[in-house]
C-alpha positions as CSV (number, residue, x, y, z in Angstrom):
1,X,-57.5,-9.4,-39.4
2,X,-57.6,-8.3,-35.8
3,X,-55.6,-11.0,-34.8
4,X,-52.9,-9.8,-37.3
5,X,-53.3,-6.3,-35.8
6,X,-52.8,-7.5,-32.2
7,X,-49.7,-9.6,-32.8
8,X,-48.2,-6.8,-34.5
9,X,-48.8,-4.0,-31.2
10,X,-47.8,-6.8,-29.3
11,X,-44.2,-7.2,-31.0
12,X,-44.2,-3.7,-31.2
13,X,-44.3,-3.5,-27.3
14,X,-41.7,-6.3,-26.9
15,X,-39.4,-4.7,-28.7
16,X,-39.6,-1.3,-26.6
17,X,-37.7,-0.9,-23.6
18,X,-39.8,-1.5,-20.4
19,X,-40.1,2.4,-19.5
20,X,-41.5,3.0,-23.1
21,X,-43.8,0.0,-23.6
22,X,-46.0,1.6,-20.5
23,X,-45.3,5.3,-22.0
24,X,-46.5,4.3,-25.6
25,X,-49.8,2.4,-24.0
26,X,-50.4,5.7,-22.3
27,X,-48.4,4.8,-18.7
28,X,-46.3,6.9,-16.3
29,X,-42.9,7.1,-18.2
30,X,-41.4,9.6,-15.8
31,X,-42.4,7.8,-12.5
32,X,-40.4,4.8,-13.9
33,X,-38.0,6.4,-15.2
34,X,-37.0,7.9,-11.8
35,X,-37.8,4.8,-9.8
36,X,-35.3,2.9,-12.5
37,X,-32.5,5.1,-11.7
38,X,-32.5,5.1,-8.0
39,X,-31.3,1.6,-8.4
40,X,-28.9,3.0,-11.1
41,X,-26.7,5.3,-8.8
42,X,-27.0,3.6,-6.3
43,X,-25.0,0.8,-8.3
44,X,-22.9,3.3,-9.6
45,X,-22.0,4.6,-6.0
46,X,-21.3,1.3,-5.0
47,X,-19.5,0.5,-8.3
48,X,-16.7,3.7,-7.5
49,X,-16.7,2.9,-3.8
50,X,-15.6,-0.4,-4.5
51,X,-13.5,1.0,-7.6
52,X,-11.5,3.4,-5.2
53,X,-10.8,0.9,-2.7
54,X,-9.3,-1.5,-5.3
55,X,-7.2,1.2,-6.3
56,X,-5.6,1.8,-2.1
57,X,-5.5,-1.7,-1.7
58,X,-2.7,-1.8,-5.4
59,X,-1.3,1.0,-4.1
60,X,-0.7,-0.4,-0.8
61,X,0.7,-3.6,-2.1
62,X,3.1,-1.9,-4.5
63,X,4.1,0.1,-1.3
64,X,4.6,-3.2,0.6
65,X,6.5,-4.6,-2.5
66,X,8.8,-1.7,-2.6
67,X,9.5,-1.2,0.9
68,X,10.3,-5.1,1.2
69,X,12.8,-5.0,-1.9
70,X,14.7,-2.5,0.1
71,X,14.8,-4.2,3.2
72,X,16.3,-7.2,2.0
73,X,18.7,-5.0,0.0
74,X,19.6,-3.3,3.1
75,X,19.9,-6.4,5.0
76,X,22.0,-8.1,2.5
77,X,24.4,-5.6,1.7
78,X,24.4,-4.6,5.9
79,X,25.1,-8.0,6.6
80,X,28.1,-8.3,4.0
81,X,29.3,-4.9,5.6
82,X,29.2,-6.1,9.1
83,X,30.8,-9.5,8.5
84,X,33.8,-7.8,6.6
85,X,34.2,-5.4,9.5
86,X,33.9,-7.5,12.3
87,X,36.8,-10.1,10.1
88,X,39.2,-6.9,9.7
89,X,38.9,-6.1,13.7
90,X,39.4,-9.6,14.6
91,X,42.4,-10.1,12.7
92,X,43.7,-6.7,13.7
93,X,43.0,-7.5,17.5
94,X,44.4,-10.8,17.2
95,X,47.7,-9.3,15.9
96,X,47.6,-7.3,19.0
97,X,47.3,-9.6,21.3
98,X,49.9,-12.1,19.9
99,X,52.2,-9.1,19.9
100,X,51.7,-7.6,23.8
101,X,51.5,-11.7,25.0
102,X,54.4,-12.0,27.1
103,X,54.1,-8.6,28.5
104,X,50.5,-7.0,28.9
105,X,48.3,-9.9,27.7
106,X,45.6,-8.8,30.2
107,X,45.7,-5.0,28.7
108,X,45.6,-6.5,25.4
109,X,42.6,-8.2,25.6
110,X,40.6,-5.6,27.4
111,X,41.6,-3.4,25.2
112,X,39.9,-6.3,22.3
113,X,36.9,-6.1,24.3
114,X,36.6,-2.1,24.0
115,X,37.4,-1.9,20.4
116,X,34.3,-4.8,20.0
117,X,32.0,-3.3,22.2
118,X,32.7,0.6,20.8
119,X,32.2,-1.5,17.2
120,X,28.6,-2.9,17.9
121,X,27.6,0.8,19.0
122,X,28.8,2.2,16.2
123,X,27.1,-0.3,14.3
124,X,23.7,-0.2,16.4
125,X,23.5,4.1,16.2
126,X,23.8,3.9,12.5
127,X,21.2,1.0,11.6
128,X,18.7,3.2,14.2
129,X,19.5,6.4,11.6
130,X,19.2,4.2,8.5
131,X,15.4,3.4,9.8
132,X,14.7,6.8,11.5
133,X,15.1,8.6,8.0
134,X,12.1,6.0,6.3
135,X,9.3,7.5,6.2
136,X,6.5,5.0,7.6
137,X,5.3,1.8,6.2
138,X,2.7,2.9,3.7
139,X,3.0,6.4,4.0
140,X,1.7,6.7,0.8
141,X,-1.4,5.0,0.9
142,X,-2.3,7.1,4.3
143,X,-1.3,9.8,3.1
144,X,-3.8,9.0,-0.1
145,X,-6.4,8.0,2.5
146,X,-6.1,10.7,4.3
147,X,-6.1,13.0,0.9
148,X,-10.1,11.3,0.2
149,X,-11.1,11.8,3.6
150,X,-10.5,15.8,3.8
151,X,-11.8,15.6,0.0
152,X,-15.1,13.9,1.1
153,X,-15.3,16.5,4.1
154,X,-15.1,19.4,1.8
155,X,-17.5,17.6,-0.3
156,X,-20.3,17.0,2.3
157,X,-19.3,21.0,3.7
158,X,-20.6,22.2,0.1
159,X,-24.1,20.5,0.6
């Protein structure tokens, strides 16, 4: 009959959570409670660390994503542009030249020159505008950074 007895505490503490086996034989339930969850948030911590850095990191690749997309649009539809332009000055220069031949064919292909070199300035100060008006690579995900940083500071400020 005691055996009987014993097997049945004995389920009784296998079936109870470690904390409460000790704390129903008459252990310290509080002083493993709190040594249990120091593990706990410390996991936790780690858990949203990691969980906010996975979050920057798709944010930055989205950013990287979208910024690409446009580039290549840009360049595509630049290059299209420029080829169409530079086509229509040629042609127009060439008529220029055939027509001034036998009298100023020196003037009229200076003159080429000037009109080609004036073109690829033009060209040059309004590809440097185009890039100066983008904000930064990954502004976003600075500015975001940035955001957490002054966030944690006000945090650590209030302790």
């Amino acid at each position: 009959m005691r055996e009987s007895q014993a097997d049945e505490s004995m389920s009784e503490a296998d079936a109870l959570p470690p904390g409460m086996a000790s704390a129903a034989h008459g252990g310290g339930f509080a002083e493993e409670a709190s040594s249990a969850r120091a593990p706990g948030l410390i996991r936790g911590l780690l858990a949203a660390i990691l969980d906010s850095i996975k979050t920057r990191l798709d944010l930055a690749a989205v950013e990287a994503e979208i910024y690409l997309v446009y580039v290549a649009q840009l360049l595509l539809w630049g290059f299209a542009a420029v080829c169409c332009a530079l086509l229509a000055v040629v042609f127009a220069l060439t008529a220029i030249v055939i027509a001034v031949w036998q009298t100023h064919r020196m003037a009229g292909l200076v003159g080429s020159m000037v009109v080609l070199l004036l073109l690829a300035v033009s060209c040059g100060l309004v590809g440097a505008r185009i890039f100066r008006g983008r904000p930064p690579l990954l502004a976003g995900t600075i500015g975001q950074f940035e955001h957490d940083q002054r966030r944690m500071a006000g945090a650590e400020g209030d302790r």
